[in-house]
C-alpha positions as CSV (number, residue, x, y, z in Angstrom):
1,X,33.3,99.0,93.7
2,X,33.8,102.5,95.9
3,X,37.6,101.8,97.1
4,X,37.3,104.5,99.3
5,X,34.5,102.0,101.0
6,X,35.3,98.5,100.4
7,X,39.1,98.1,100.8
8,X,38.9,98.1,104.9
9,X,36.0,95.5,104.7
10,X,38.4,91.7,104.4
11,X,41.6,93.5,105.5
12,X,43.1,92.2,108.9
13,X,44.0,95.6,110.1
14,X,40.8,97.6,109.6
15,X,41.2,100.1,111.9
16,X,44.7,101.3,109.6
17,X,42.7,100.7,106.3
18,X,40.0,102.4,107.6
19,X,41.9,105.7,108.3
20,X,44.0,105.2,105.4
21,X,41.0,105.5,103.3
22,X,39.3,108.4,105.1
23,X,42.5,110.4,104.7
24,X,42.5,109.7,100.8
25,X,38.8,110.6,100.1
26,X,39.5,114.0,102.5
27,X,42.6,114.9,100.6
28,X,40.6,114.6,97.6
29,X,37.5,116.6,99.0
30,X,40.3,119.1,100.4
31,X,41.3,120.0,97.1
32,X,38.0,120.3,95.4
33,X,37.1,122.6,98.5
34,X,39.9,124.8,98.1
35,X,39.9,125.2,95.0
36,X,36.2,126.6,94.9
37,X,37.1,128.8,98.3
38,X,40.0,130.8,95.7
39,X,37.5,131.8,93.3
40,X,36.1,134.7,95.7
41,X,39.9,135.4,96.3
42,X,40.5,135.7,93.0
43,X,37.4,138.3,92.1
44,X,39.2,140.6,94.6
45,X,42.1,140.6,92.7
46,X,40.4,140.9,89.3
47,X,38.2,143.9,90.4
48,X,40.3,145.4,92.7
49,X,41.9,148.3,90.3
50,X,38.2,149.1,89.4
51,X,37.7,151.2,93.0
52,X,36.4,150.4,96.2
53,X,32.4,150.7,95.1
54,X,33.1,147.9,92.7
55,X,35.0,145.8,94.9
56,X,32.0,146.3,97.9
57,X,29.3,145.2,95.4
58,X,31.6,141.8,94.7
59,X,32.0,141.3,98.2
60,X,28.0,141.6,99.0
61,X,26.7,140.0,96.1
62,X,29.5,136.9,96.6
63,X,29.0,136.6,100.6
64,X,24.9,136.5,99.5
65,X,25.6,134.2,96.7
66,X,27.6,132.2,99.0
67,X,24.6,131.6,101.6
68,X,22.2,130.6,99.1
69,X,24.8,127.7,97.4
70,X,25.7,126.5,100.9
71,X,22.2,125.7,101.9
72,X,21.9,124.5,98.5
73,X,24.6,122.2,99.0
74,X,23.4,121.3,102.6
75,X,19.8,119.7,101.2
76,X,22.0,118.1,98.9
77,X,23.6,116.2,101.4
78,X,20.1,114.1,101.8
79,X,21.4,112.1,99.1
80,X,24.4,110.4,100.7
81,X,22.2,108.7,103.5
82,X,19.6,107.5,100.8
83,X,21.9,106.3,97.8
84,X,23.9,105.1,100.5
85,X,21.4,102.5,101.6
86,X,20.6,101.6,98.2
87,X,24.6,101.1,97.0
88,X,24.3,97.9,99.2
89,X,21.6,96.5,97.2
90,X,21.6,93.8,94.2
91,X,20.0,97.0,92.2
92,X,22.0,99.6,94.3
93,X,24.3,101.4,91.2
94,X,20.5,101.9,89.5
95,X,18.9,103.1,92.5
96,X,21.7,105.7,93.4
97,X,22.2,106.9,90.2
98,X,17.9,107.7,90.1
99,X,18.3,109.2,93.5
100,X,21.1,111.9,91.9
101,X,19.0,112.2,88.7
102,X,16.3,113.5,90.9
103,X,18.7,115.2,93.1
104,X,19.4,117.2,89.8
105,X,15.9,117.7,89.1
106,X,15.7,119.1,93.0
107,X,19.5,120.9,92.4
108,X,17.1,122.8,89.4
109,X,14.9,124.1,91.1
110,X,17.0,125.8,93.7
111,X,19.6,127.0,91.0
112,X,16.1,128.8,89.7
113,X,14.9,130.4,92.8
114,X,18.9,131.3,93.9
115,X,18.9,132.5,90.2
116,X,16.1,135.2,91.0
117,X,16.6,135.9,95.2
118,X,20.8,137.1,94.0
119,X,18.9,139.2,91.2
120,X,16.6,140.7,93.5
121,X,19.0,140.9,96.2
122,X,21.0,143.6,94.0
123,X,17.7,145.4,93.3
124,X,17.1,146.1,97.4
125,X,20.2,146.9,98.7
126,X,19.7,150.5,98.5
127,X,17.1,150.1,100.9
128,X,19.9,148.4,103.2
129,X,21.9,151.8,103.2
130,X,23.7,151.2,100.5
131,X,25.4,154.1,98.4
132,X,24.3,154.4,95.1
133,X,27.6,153.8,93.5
134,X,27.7,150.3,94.9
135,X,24.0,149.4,94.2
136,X,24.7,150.3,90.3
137,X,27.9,148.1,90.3
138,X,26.2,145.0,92.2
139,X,23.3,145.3,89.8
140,X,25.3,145.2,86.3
141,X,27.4,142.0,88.4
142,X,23.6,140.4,89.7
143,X,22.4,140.2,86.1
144,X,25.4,138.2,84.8
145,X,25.7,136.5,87.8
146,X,22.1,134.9,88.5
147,X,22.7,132.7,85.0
148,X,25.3,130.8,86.8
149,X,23.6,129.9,89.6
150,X,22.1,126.9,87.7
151,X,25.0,125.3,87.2
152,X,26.4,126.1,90.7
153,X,23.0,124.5,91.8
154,X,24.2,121.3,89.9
155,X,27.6,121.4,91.0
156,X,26.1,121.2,95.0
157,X,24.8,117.6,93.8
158,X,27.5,116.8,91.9
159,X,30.2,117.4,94.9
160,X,27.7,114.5,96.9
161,X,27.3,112.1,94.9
162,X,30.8,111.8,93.1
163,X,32.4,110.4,96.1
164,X,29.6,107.9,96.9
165,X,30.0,106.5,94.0
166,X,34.1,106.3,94.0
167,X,34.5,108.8,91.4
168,X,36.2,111.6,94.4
169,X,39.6,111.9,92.0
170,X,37.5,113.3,89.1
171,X,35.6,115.5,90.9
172,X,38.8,117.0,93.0
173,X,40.1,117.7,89.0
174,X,37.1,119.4,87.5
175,X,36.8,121.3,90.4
176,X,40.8,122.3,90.4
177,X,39.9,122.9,86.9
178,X,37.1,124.9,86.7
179,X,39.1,127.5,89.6
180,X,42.2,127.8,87.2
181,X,39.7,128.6,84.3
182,X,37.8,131.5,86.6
183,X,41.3,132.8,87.4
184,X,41.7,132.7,84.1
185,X,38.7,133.9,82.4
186,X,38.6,136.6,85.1
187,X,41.3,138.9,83.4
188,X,39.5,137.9,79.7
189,X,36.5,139.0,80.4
190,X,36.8,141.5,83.6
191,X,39.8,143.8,81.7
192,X,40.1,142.5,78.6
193,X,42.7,140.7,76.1
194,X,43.6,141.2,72.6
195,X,40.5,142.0,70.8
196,X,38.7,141.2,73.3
197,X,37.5,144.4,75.4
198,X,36.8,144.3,79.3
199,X,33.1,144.4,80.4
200,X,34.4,145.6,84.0
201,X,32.4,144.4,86.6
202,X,30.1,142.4,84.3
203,X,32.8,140.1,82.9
204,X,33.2,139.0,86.4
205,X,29.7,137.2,86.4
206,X,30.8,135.7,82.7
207,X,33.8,134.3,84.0
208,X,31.3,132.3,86.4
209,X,29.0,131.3,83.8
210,X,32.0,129.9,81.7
211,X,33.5,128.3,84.4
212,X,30.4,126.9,86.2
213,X,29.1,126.1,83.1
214,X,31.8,124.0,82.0
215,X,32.5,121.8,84.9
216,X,28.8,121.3,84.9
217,X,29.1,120.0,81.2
218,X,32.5,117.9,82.5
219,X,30.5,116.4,85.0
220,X,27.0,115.7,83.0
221,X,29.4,113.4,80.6
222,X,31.3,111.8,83.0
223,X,27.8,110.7,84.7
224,X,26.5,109.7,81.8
225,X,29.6,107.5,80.6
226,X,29.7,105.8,84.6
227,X,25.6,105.4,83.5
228,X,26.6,103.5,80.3
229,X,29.3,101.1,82.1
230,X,26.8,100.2,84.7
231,X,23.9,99.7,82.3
232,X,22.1,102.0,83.9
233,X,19.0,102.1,82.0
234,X,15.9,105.1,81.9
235,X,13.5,105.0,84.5
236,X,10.0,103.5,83.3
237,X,6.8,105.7,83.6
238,X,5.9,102.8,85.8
239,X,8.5,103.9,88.5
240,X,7.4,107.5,88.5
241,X,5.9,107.9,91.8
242,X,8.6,106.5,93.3
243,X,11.3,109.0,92.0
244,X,8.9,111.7,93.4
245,X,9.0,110.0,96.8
246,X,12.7,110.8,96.7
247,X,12.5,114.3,96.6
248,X,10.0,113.9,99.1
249,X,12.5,112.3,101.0
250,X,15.1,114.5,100.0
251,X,13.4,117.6,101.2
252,X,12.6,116.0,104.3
253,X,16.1,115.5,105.6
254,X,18.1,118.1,103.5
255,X,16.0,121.2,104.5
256,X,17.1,121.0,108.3
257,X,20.6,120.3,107.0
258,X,20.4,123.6,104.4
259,X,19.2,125.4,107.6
260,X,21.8,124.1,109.9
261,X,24.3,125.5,107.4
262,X,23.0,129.2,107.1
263,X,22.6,129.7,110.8
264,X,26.0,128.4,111.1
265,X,27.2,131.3,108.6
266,X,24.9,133.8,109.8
267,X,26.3,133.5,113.3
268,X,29.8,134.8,112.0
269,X,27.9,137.3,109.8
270,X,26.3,138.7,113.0
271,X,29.1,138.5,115.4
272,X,30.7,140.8,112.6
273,X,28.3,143.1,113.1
274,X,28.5,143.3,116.9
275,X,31.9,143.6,115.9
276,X,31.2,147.1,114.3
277,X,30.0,148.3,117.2
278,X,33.5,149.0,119.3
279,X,35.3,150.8,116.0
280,X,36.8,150.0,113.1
281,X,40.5,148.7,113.9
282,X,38.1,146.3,116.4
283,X,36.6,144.7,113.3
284,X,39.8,145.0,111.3
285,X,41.3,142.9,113.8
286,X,38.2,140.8,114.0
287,X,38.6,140.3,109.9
288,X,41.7,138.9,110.2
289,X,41.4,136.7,113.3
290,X,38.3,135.2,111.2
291,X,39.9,134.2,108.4
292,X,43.0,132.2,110.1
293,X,39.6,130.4,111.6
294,X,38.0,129.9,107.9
295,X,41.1,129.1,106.8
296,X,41.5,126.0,109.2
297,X,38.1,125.1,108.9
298,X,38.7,124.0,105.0
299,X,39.8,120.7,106.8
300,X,36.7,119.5,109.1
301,X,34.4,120.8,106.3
302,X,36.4,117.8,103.9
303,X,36.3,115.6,107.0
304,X,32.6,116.4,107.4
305,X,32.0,115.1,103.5
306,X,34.2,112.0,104.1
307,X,32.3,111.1,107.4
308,X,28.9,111.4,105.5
309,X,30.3,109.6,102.5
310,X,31.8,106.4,104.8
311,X,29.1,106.4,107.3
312,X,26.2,106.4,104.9
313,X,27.8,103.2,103.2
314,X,28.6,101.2,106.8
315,X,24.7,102.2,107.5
316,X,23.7,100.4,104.3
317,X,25.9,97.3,104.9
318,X,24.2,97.5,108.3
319,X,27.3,96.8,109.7
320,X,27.5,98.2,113.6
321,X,31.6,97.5,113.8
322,X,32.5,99.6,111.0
323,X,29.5,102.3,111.5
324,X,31.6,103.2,114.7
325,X,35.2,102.5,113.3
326,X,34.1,104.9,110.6
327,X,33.0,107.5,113.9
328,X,35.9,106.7,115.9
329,X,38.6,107.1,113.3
330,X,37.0,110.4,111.5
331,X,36.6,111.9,115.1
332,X,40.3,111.0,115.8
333,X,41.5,112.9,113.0
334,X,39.5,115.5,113.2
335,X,40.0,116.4,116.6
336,X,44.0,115.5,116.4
337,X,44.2,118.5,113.6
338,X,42.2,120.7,116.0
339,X,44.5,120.0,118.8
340,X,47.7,120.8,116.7
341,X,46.2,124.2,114.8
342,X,45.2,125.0,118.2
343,X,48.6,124.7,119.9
344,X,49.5,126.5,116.5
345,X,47.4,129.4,117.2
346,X,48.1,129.8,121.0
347,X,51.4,130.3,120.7
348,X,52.1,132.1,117.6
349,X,49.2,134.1,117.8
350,X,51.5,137.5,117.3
351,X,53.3,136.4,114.7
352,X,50.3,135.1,112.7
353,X,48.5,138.5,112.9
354,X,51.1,140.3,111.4
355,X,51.0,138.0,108.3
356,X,47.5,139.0,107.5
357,X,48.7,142.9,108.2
358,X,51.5,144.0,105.5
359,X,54.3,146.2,106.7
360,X,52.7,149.5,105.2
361,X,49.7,148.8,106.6
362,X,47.7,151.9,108.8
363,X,48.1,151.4,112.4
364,X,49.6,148.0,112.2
365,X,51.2,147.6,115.4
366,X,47.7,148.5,117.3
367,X,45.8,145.9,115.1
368,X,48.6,143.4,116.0
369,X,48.0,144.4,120.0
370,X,44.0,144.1,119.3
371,X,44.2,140.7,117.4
372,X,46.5,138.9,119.1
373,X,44.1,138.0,122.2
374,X,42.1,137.1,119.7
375,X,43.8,134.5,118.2
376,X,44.1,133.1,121.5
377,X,40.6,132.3,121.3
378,X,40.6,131.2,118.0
379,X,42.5,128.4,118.9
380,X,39.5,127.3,120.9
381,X,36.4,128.6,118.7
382,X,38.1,126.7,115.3
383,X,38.3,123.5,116.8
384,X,34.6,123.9,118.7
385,X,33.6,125.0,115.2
386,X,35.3,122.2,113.4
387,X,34.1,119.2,116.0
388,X,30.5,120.5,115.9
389,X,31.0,119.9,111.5
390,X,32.1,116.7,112.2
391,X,29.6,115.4,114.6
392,X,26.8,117.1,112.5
393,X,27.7,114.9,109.7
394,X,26.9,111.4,111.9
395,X,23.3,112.6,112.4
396,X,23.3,113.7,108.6
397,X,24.4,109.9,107.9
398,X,21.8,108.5,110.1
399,X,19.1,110.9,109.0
400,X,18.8,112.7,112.0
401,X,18.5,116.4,110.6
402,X,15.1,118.0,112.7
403,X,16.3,117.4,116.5
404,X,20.0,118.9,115.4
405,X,18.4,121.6,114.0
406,X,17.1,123.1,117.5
407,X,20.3,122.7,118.8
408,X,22.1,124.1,116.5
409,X,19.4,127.5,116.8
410,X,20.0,127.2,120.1
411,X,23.3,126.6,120.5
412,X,24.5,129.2,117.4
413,X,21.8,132.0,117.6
414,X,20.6,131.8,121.3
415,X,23.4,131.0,122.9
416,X,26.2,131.9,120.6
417,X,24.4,136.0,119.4
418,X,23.4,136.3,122.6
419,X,25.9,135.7,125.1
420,X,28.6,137.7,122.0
421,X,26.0,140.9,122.4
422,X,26.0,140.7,126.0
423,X,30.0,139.5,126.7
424,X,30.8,142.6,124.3
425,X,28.9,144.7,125.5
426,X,30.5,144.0,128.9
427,X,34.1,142.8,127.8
428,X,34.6,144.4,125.0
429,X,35.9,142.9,121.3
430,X,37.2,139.7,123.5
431,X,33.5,139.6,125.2
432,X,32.1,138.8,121.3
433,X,34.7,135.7,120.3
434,X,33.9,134.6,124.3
435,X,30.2,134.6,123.3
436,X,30.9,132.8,119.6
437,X,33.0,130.0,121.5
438,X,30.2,129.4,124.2
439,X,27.6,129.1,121.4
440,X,29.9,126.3,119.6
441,X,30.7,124.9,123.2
442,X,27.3,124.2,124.0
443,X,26.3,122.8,120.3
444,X,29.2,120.6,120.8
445,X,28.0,119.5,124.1
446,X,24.1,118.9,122.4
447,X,25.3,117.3,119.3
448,X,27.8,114.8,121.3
449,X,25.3,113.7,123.5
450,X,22.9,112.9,120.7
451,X,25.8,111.3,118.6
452,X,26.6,108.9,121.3
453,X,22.8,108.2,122.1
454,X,22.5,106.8,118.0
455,X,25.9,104.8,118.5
456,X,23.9,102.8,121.5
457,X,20.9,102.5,119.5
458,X,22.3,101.6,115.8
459,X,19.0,99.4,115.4
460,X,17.3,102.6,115.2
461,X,19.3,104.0,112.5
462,X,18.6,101.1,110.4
463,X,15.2,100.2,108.3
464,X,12.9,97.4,110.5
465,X,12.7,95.3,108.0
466,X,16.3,95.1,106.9
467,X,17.3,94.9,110.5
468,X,14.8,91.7,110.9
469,X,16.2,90.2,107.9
470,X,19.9,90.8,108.7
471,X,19.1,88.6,112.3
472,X,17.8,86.7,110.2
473,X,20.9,85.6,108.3
């Protein structure tokens, strides 16, 4: 039994149990997600020493590689609504397990195709303006690189399913794992050890292969061993047509959900570029107010998982009293980190730019001047950013992906791109994180409404014919 699910259910004090157990599963999560957010760190470091052409061909080919496994991993999340329906069925541990196996299947297919758009990716960037130094560099890297994107692929599934089916601890140690292996296999391969000569850029990709590679194979055994102990047997050729209705299904509510993700990222990608526009020490300044927010924004992103994890489970119980305890109590957290990172940011917004900025860095005290008003507004554009995450993941749970989907465009790209172009254009640098926070301000605004519209109607969340037989009882 899932005792990040069941504990709260007989226990007298389930609103304590209840967050007790959604802060175990998110510290586990937490982990396994930063401990795949150091690998990119760690490339800088391993290439760095090889010049600044190789280290811009990592950082394009890893930012584009990113993309394509976060909407990989957002049509993943399809399969914790579904399997979480089945889990609370007599038949649930088999029906789960044939949703990930075809979750796998889908995971395949996209590794493929992510496989060939990185490799062709490399191949067109001179006709984005790159120099031809960088293009050569991000080609040797690209032709390594696209024979881990299988496993990457698999890893997306993998990082679902794991905690629906209790197993969050093993994942949060392959994962931990496979980063220290990277680090690792990063200095083999990239420069070399013993008798053992660098392959430079190249050895980079390797080190992805090995390490990808490996956790996949850790996790492929541990699947099949939880398979064995729940006498999970092979699917019959009878059943067939019903494992293709679950990618069906799978594509139906995990493409919006892969979307939601990439316009999410492509809305910091562009307000980067409208950074551009007002100089370099405006982006430089604009760099590093951006990653304090990515750096608190590891937390909703594990909160997010946790709250499509629980909530999927309470909707398969059909249980309306813990489906919004599970809402209430995620939301609570959530928001209380936002409210103390924001405080955080407010008031030490000076001192936290100058420890992105080392002493002998050019020009530092003007980049401190330029980035401190904008931390001010990153206290307020994390925590939009982080609550829009969160409430995202209760329409994920209740398979509400399309309708969210126009809001978020709206919200992100129309709002969000377009009030940042006309705000900077008008304000200045501040004008652009003004136009980012009302984009994530008004998504917050759509998505609540909509969230508090399913937790009136939970009926509607639920099959007909389980809800009639559940009045039934």
């Amino acid at each position: 039994m899932n005792r990040y699910t069941y504990k709260a259910q007989a226990s007298r004090r389930p609103w304590f149990d209840e967050a007790r157990a959604s802060l175990s599963l998110s510290g586990h999560l937490l982990l396994g997600q930063v401990s795949l957010m150091l690998m990119p760190v760690m490339d800088i470091f391993a290439v760095a020493s090889l010049g600044s052409s190789t280290l811009a061909a990592v950082g394009l080919l890893n930012s584009f590689s990113a993309l394509l496994l976060l909407f990989c991993f957002g049509v993943m999340q399809a399969m914790a609504p579904l399997a979480g329906s089945a889990l609370a069925s007599a038949d649930g541990q088999r029906t789960a397990r044939q949703i990930l196996s075809q979750g796998l299947l889908l995971a395949s297919a996209m590794g493929l195709t992510a496989a060939i758009a990185t490799h062709c990716f490399a191949y067109m960037m001179p006709r984005l303006g790159q120099e031809a130094a960088v293009v050569q560099a991000a080609r040797r890297y690209a032709d390594v690189l696209a024979l881990a994107m299988l496993p990457a692929a698999w890893l997306t599934a993998w990082r679902v399913s794991y905690p629906l089916l209790g197993q969050a601890r093993p994942l949060a140690l392959t994962l931990i794992a496979c980063t220290l292996l990277h680090g690792m296999a990063n200095q083999w391969f990239v420069h070399g050890m013993g008798s053992l000569a660098g392959q430079g850029i190249a050895g980079l990709g390797w080190s992805y292969v090995l390490s990808y590679g490996l956790a996949a194979v850790c996790f492929a055994i541990l699947d099949r061993r939880a398979g064995a102990r729940h006498c999970i047997a092979r699917t019959a050729p009878s059943e067939k047509p019903r494992e293709q209705a679950w990618i069906r299904r799978l594509l139906a509510i995990g493409l919006p959900i892969g979307a939601v993700m990439a316009i999410e990222y492509t809305l910091f990608t562009g307000s980067t570029l409208l950074m551009g526009r007002h100089g370099g020490q405006a982006l430089a300044a604009h760099a590093v107010a951006l990653q304090w927010v990515t750096l608190a924004f590891i937390v909703p992103l594990a909160m997010s998982n946790t709250m499509l994890t629980r909530l999927s489970l309470a909707i398969g119980k059909m249980d309306p009293e813990e489906v919004r305890r599970v809402v209430w109590v995620s939301c609570s957290i959530a928001l209380g980190f936002h409210a103390a990172i924001a405080v955080v940011y407010a008031l030490a917004a000076l001192t936290l730019a100058g420890w992105m900025l080392p002493a002998n860095s050019q020009d530092r005290e003007a980049l401190m001047a330029l980035t401190a008003p904008l931390m001010q507004l990153a206290a307020l554009l994390q925590a939009f950013n982080g609550m829009a995450v969160v409430l995202a993941a209760v329409l994920r749970a209740c398979r509400d992906t399309r309708a969210p989907l126009l809001q978020v465009f709206a919200g992100y790209w129309i709002a969000g791109l377009g009030s940042a172009w006309m705000l900077g254009t008008l304000l200045g640098p501040i004008g652009v994180w003004l136009g980012m926070c009302l984009g994530f301000g008004l998504t917050i605004v759509l998505l609540l409404r909509r969230v508090r519209r399913r937790l009136l109607h939970l009926s509607d969340i639920f099959p007909q014919s389980e809800v009639a037989h559940a009045k039934s009882r």
